[in-house]
C-alpha positions as CSV (number, residue, x, y, z in Angstrom):
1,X,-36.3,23.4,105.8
2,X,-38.2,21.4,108.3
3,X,-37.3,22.4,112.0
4,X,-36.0,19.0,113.0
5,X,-33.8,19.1,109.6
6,X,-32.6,22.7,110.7
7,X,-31.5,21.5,114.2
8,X,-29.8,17.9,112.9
9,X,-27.8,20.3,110.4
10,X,-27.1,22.8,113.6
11,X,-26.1,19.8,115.6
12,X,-23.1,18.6,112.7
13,X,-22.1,22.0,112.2
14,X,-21.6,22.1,115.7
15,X,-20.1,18.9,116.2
16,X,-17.5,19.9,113.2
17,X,-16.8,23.1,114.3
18,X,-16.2,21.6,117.9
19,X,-13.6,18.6,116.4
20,X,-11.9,21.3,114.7
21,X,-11.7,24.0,117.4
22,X,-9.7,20.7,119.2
23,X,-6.6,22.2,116.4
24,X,-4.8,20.1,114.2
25,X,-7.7,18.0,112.8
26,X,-8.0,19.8,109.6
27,X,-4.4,18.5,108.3
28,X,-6.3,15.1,108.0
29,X,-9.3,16.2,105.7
30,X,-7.9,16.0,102.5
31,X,-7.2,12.5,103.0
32,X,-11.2,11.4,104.3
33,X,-12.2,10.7,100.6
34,X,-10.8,7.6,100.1
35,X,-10.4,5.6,104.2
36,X,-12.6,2.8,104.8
37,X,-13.0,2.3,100.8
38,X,-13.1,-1.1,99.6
39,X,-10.9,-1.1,96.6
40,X,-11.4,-2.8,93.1
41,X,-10.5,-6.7,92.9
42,X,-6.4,-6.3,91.7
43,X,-5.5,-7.8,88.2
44,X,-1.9,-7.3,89.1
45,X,0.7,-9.5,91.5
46,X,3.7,-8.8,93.0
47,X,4.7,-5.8,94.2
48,X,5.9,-2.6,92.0
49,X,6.3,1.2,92.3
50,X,6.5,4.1,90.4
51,X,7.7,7.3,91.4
52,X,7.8,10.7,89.8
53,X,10.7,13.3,90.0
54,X,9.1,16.5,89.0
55,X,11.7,19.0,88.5
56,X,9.2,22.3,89.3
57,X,10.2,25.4,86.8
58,X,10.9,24.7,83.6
59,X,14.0,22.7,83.4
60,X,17.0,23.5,80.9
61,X,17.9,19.9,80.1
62,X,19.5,20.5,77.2
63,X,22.3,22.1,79.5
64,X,22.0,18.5,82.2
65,X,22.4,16.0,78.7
66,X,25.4,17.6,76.2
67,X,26.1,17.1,72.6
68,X,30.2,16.3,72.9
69,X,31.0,15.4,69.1
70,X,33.2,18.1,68.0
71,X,30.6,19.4,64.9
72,X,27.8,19.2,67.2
73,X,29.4,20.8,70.4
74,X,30.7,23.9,68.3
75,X,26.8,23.9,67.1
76,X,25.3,23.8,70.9
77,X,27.8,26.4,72.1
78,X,27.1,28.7,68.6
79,X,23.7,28.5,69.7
80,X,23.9,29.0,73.4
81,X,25.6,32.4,73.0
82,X,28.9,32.3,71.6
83,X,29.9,33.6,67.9
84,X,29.8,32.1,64.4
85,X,33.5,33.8,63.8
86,X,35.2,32.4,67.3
87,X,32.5,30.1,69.2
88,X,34.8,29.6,72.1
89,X,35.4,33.2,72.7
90,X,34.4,34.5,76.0
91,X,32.1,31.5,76.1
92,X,32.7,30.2,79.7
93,X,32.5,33.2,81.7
94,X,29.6,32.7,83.0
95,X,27.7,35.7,81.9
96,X,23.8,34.8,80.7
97,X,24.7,35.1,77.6
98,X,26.9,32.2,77.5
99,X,25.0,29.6,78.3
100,X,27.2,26.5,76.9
101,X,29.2,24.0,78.8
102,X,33.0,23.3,77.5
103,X,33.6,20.0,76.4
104,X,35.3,17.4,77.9
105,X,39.6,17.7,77.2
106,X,41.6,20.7,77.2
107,X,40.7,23.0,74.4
108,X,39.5,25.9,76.7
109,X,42.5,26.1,78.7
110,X,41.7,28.7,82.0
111,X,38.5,27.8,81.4
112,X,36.6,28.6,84.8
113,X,33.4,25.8,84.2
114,X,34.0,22.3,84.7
115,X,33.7,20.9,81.2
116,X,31.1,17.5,80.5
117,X,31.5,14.4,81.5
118,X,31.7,12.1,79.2
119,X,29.1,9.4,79.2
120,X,29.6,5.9,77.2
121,X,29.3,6.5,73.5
122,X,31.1,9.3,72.9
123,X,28.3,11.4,71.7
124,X,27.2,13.4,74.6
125,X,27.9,13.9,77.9
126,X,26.4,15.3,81.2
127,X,26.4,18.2,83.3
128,X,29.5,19.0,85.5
129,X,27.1,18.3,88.3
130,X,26.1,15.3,87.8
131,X,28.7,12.3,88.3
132,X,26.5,10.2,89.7
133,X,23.4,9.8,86.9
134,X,26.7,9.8,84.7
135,X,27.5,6.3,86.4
136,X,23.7,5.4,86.1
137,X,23.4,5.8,82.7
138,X,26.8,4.1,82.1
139,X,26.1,0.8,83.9
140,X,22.5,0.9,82.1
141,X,20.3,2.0,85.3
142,X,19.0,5.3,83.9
143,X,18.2,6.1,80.2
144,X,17.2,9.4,78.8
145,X,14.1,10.5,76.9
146,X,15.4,13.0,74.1
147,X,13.0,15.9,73.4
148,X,9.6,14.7,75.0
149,X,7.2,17.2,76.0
150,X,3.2,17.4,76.1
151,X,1.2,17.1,72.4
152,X,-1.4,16.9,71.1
153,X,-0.6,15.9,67.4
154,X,2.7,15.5,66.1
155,X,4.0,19.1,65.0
156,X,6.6,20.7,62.5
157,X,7.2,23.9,62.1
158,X,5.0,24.4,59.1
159,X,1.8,22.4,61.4
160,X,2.7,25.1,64.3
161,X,0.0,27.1,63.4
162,X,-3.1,24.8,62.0
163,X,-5.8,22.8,63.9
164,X,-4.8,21.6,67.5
165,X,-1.3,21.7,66.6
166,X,-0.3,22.3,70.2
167,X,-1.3,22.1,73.8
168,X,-3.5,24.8,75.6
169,X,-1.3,27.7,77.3
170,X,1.9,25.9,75.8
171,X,4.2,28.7,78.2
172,X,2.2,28.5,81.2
173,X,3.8,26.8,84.0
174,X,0.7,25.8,85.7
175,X,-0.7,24.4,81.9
176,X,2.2,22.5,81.2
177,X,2.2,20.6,84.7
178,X,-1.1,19.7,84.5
179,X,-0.8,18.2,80.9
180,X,2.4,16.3,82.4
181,X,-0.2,15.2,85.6
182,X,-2.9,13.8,83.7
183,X,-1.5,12.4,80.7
184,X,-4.1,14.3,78.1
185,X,-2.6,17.0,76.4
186,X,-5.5,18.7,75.1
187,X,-7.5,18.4,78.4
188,X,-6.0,20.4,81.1
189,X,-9.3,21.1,82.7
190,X,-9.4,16.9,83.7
191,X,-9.5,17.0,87.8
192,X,-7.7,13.3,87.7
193,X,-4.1,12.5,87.2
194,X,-2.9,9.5,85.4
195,X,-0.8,8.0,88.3
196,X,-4.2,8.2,90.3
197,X,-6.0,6.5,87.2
198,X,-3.6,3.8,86.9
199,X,-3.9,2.4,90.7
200,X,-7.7,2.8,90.2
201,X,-7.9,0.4,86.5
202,X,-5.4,-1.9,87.6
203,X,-6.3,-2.6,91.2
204,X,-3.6,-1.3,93.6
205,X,-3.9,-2.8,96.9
206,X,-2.6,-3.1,100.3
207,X,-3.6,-4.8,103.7
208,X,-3.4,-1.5,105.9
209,X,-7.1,-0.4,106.1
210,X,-7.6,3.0,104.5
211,X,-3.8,3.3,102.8
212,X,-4.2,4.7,99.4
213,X,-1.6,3.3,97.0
214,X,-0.6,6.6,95.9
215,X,1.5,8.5,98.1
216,X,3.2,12.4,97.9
217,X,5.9,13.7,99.9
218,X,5.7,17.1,98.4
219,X,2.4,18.0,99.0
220,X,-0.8,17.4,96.7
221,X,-0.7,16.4,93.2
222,X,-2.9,15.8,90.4
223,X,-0.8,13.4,89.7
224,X,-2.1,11.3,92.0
225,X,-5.7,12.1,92.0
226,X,-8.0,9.0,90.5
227,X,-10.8,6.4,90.9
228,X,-11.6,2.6,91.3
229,X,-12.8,1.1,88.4
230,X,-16.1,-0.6,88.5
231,X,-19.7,0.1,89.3
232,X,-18.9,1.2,92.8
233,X,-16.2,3.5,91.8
234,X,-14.9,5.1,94.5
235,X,-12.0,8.1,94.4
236,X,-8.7,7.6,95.4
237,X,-6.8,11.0,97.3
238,X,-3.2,10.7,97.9
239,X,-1.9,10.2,101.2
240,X,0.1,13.2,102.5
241,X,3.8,12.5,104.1
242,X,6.0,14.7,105.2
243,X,10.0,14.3,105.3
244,X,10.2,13.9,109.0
245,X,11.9,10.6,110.0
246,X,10.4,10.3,113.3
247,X,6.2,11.3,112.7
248,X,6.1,11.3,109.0
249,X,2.0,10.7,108.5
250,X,-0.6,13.2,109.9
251,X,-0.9,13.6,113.5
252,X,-2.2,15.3,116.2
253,X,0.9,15.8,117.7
254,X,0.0,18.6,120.3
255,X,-2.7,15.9,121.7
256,X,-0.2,14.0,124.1
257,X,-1.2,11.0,126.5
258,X,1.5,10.8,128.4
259,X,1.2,13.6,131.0
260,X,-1.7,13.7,133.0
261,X,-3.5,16.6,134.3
262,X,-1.9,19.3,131.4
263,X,-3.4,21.2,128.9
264,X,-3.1,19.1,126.0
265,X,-4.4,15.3,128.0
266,X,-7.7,17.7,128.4
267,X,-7.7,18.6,124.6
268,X,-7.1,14.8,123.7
269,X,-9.9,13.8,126.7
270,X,-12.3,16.6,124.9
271,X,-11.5,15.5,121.1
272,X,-11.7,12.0,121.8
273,X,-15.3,12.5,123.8
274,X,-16.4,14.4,120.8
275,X,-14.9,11.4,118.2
276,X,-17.8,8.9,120.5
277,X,-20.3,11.3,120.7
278,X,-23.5,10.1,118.6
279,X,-25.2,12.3,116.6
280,X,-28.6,12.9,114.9
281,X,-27.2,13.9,111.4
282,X,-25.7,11.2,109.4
283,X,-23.1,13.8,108.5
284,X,-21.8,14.0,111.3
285,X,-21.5,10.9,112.7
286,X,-19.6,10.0,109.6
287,X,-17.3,13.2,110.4
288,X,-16.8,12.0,113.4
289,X,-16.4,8.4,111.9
290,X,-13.7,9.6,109.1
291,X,-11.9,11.1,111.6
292,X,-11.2,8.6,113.9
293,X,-9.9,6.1,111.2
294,X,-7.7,9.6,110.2
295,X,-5.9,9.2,113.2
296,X,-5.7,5.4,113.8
297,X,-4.1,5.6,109.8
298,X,-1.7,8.1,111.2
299,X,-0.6,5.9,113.8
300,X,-0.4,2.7,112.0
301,X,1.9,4.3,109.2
302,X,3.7,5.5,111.7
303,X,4.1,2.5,113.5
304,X,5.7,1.3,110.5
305,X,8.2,4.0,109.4
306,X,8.6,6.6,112.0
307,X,10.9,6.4,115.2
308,X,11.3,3.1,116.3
309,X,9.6,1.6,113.0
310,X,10.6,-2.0,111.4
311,X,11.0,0.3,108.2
312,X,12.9,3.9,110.0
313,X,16.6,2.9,109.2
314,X,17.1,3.4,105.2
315,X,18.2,0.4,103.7
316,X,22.1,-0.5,103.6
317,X,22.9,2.2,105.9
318,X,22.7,4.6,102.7
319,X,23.2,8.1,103.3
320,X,21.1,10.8,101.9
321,X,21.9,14.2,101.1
322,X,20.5,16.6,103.6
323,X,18.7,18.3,100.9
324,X,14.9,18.5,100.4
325,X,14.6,16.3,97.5
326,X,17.0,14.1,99.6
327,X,14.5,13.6,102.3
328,X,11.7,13.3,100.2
329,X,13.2,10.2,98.4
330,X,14.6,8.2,101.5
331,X,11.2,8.8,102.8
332,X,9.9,7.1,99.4
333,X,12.8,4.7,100.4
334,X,11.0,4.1,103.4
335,X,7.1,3.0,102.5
336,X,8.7,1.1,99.4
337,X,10.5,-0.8,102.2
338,X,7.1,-1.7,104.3
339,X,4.9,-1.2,101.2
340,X,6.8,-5.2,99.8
341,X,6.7,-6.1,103.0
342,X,4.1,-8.4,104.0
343,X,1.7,-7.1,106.7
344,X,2.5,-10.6,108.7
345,X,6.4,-9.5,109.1
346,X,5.1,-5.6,109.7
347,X,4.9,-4.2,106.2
348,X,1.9,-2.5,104.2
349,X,1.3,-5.8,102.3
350,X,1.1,-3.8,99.0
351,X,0.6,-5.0,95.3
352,X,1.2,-1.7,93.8
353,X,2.2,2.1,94.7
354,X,2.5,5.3,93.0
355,X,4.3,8.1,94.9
356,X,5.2,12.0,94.2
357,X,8.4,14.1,95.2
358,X,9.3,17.4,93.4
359,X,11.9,20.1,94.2
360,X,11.7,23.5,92.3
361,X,14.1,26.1,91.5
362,X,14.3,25.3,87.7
363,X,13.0,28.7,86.4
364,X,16.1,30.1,86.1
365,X,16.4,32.9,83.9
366,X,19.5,34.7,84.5
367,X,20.4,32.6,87.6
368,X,21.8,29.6,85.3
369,X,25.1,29.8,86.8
370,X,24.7,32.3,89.4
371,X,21.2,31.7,90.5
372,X,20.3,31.8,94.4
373,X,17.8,29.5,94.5
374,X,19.6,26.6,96.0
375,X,20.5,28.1,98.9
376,X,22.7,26.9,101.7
377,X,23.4,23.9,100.3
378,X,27.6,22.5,99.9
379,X,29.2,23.4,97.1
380,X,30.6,21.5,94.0
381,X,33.3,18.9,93.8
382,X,36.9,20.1,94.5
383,X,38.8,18.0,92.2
384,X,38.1,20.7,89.1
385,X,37.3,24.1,88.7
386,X,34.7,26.0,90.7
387,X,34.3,29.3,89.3
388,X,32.2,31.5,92.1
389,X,28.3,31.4,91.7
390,X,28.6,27.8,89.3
391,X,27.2,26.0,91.7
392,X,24.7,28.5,93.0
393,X,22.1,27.9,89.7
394,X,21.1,25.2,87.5
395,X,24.3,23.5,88.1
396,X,23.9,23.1,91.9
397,X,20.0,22.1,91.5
398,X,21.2,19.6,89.4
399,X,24.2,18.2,91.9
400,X,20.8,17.8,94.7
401,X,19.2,15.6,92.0
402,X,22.1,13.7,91.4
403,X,23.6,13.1,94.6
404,X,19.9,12.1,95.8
405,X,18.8,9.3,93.0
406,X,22.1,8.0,93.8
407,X,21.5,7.3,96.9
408,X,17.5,6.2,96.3
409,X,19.0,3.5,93.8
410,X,21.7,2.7,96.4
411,X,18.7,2.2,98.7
412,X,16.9,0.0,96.3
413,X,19.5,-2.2,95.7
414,X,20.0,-2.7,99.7
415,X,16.3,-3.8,99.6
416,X,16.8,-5.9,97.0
417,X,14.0,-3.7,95.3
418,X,16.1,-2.2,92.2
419,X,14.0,-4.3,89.8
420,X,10.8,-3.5,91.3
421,X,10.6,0.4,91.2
422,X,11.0,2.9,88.2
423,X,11.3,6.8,89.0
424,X,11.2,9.2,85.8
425,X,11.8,12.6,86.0
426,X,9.5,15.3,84.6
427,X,9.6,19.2,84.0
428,X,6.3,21.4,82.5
429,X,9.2,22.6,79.8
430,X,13.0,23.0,78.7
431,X,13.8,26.3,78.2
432,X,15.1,28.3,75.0
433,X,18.4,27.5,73.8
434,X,19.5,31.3,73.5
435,X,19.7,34.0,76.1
436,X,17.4,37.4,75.5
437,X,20.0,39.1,77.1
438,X,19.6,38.1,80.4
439,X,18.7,34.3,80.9
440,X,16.4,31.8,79.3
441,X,12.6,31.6,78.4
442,X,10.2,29.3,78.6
443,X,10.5,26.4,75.6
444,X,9.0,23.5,74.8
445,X,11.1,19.9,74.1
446,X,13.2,18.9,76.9
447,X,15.7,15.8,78.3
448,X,14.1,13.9,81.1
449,X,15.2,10.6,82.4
450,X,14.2,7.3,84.2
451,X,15.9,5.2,86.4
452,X,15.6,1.6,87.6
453,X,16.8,-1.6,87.5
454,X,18.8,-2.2,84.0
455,X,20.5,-4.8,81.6
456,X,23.9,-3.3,82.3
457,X,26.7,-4.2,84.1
458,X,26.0,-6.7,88.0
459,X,27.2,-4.2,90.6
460,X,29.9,-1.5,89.8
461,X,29.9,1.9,92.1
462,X,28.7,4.9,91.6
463,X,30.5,8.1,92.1
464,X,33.1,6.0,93.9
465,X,30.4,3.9,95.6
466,X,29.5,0.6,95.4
467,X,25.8,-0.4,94.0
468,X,25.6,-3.4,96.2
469,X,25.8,-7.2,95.3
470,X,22.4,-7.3,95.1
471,X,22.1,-5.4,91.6
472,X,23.1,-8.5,89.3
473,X,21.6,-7.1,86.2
474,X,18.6,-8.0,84.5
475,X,16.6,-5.7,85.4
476,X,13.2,-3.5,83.6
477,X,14.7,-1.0,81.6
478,X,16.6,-1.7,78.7
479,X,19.6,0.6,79.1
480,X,23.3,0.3,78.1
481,X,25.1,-3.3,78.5
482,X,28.6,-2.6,78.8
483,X,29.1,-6.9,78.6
484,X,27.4,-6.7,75.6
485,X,27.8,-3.5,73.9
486,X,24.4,-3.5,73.3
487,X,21.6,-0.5,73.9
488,X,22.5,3.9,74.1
489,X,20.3,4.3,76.7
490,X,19.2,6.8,74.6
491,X,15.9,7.0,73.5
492,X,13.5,10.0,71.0
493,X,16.0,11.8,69.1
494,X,18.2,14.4,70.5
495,X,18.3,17.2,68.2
496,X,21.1,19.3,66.4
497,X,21.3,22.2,68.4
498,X,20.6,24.8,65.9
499,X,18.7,28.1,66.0
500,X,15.9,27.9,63.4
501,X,16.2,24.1,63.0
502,X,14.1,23.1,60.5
503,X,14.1,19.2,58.9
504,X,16.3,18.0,55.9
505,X,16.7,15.0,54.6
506,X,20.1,14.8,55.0
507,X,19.6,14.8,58.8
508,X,20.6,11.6,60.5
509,X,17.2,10.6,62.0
510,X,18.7,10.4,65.1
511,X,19.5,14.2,65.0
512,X,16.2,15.3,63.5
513,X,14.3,18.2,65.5
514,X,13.2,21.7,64.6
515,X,12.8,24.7,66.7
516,X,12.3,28.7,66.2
517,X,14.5,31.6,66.5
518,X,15.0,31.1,70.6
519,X,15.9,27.3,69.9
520,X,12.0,26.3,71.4
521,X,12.9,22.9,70.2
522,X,9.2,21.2,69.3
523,X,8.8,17.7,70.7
524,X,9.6,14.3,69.1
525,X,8.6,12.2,71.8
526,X,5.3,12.7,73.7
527,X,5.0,13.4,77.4
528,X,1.8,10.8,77.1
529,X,4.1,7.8,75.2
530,X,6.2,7.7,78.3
531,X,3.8,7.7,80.3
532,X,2.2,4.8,78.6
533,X,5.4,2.8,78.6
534,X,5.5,3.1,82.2
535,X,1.6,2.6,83.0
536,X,2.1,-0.5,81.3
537,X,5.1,-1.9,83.3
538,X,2.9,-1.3,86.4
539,X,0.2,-4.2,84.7
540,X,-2.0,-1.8,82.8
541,X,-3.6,-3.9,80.2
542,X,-3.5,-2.9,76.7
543,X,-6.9,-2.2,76.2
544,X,-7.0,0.4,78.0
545,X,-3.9,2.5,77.4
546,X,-6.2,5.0,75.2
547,X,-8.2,5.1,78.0
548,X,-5.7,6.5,80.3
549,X,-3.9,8.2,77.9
550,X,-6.3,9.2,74.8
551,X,-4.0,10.6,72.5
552,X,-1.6,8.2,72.2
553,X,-3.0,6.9,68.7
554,X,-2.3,9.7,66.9
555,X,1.1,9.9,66.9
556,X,0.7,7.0,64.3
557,X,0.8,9.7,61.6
558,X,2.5,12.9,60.4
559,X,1.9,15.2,57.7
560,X,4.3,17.4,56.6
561,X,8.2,17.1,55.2
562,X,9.0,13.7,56.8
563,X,8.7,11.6,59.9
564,X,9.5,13.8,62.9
565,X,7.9,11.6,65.3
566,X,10.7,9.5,67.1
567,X,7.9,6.8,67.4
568,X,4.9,5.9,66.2
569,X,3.4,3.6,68.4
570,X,1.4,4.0,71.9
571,X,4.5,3.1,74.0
572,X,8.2,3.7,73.7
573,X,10.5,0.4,73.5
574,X,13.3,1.5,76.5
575,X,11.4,-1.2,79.2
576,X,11.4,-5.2,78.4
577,X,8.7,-6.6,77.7
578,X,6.7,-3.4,76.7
């Protein structure tokens, strides 16, 4: 090393080391990759978001969406602890053991669990906790994907155990999330996420120099990680938020201008001399350079949606829970609101954005009724039973998830934005149908869902409150329409809920699904097929889904004793026009 190279790399360490010193700078690093970049010419118009719900733990969804049909409700609670000789017996006592949820009607009477509610159909129902997706679903504004999970070929039993049957670490929590994040299932060593991916390919844009179009409220993601596409690909880092509704983007909050002569005007006076200092390494005039931009990003966003912002106040005067995964989406609320919004009326001027919220909890174990792990939070409805500890586990996790997409899609509709915006739930795993004595394992096949706009009923309420005039119907996803009669909002196949399930031809395809001793129920419906479906909406081009998502053409065959596979195509049919 040449003495002049030795002192210019002694000068940026110095310089770096300085800006740091000057606290708070290092919360903007992660985000230096991708300011200033020039992003790819957009192939897409409009504006549209996605945002994903990821329900950290492992969720038991086979206990949020419920088989109701006499036959197969006696099955479900068989399975989920009760006995073959009296199935209702000692079934609702909460116990790990009994795992089921009674039915709706009257044939438990002093039962202490809320029972189902019933959702249009007849055939299933949802958890106690949940009146408000119940609505959702009902007016065709939510739709449920039946036992997805990540694969890597379709899989029967009798495959389990040959060639790449299933994904790497299939239990692991860390494994599963990352197949989820990046939409390979046999790749989980891929440092890019599909969400990231897809703003790259298709060209997300907005007019706020330095925004990337994706954006987490729940700290860094995968998920989100990508590139530009192009010869001068460039990678795109996701922009960190936090829930506050007064400063939510990175700042240097403890660097204040507005009293003189105290300590922290001399640490702003010293950080900003340091920011115009030039330097002889290029290095660190562009660390100098990224930070700078860092803070002027910070201030714009802020500008925007923090105190005193065009885009603070949430939409409609809608109310969100106090909860975390409240906050997180009536912040989401909030950049959706400037992101459509032209930069000429005070918006972001966006095309396209992908955001990330998660909550966690899910791993429940024994805590599925008497968990701890909500914590704090109000307790169930009082118009039905409340047994003590229900709504301390799954149950009450699942009341903050309800409660808060209610009010996001409440939001959306104020904005007039209900047709622009799909969220979808995700979750590494379900969990086993059966109890080893004291809670659930880690499984396989779960329920998620998506919501957005639908082709159900204009307006209605939801929970008792109204949508808004502004939901007329119409909308991306091709859920239930109550006018019409048409669509279950139901889409893969929700299995019989059977220990040891294993495929027969005299299943109802609708009902077909196997699963081993613990009820690990194997997927029908691929983690990467939904993803597609959605990717596409955004105005990914069809040449290049098996880019994004490589796996997706071979869930175009099956070998073994009949079609398990609830499709076999690249994209699943539950949006319009995809």
């Amino acid at each position: 090393m040449s003495r002049h190279e030795f002192r210019s790399r002694r000068a940026f360490l110095q310089a770096a080391a300085a800006t740091a010193a000057c606290g708070g700078i290092s919360s903007l690093a992660p985000q230096f990759s991708m300011l200033g970049t020039a992003l790819a010419q957009s192939s897409v118009t409009g504006y549209k978001a996605l945002v994903c719900l990821n329900l950290g733990g492992g969720s038991d969804s086979f206990n949020m969406l419920i088989p109701i049909q006499p036959d197969r409700h006696r099955e479900y609670l068989i399975a989920r602890g009760g006995t073959e000789a009296d199935p209702l017996s000692g079934q609702f006592s909460g116990n790990a053991q009994r795992l089921g949820i009674p039915r709706p009607g009257t044939e438990v009477p002093g039962s202490t669990l809320p029972p189902a509610l019933p959702i249009a159909g007849g055939t299933h129902g949802l958890n106690p906790a949940c009146p408000e997706l119940r609505d959702l679903y009902d007016q065709g504004r939510l739709v449920f994907m039946n036992n997805v999970g990540p694969l890597v070929d379709p899989v029967s039993r009798a495959t389990f155990n040959s060639g790449r049957s299933r994904p790497p670490q299939l239990y692991s929590h860390s494994d599963q999330t990352v197949l989820w994040e990046v939409g390979d299932s046999l790749n989980s060593g891929l440092r890019t996420g599909w969400g990231g991916m897809l703003a790259g390919t298709i060209g997300a844009q907005n007019d706020v120099p330095g925004l990337p179009p994706c954006i987490t409220i729940a700290g860094q993601s995968r998920f989100l990680v990508g590139r530009t596409s192009g010869a001068s690909s460039q990678p795109i880092v996701p922009y960190r938020l936090s829930t506050s509704a007064s400063s939510p983007a990175p700042t240097l909050g403890n660097y204040s201008s507005s009293n003189t002569g105290n300590l922290e005007n001399v640490r702003r006076a010293n950080l900003e001399a340091l920011l115009a200092a030039t330097y002889p390494h290029v290095m660190s005039g562009e660390f100098a350079d990224l930070s700078e931009r860092a803070l002027d990003l910070g201030a714009r966003v802020n500008q925007r949606i923090g105190s005193g912002g065009a885009f603070n106040a949430i939409p409609g005067g809608v109310l969100f829970p106090n909860t975390g995964i409240g906050n997180q989406l009536a912040q989401v609320v909030r950049m959706i609101n400037a992101g459509r919004t032209a930069t000429a009326s005070g918006g972001i001027g966006a095309n396209r954005q992908v955001f990330f919220v998660s909550t966690g909890g899910y791993d429940t174990h024994d805590g599925q009724f008497n968990g701890s792990s909500r914590g704090g939070v109000a307790q169930g409805p009082a118009n039905g039973p409340n047994a003590a500890g229900f709504w301390g586990g799954q149950q009450g996790l699942l009341q903050d998830i309800s409660q808060a997409v209610s009010a996001f899609y409440r939001a959306l509709v104020a904005m007039g934005a209900h047709n622009e915006v799909l969220l979808f739930s995700t979750s590494e795993f379900g969990r086993t149908i059966n109890s080893n004595g004291n809670g659930t394992d880690h499984g396989w096949g779960g329920v998620q869902f998506v919501l957005g706009g639908g082709q159900g009923t204009p307006t209605g309420t939801i929970n008792g409150q109204a949508i808004g005039a502004n939901d007329v119907g119409g909308g991306p996803l091709r859920g239930r329409n109550p006018q019409t009669g048409s669509g279950s909002g139901m889409y893969g196949r929700y299995p019989r809920i059977v220990l040891n399930a294993t495929d027969s031809a005299a299943i109802p395809l609708e009902e077909k699904g196997e699963c081993f001793s613990r009820g690990q129920f194997l997927p029908t419906l691929s983690s990467e097929q939904v993803s597609a479906s959605l990717a596409r909406w955004m105005g990914l081009d069809a040449g290049n889904v098996g880019t994004l998502f490589p796996n997706v053409g071979r869930y175009d065959d099956f070998v073994g004793n009949g079609n398990l596979m609830a499709y076999t195509t690249p994209t699943v049919p539950f949006i319009v026009g995809v």
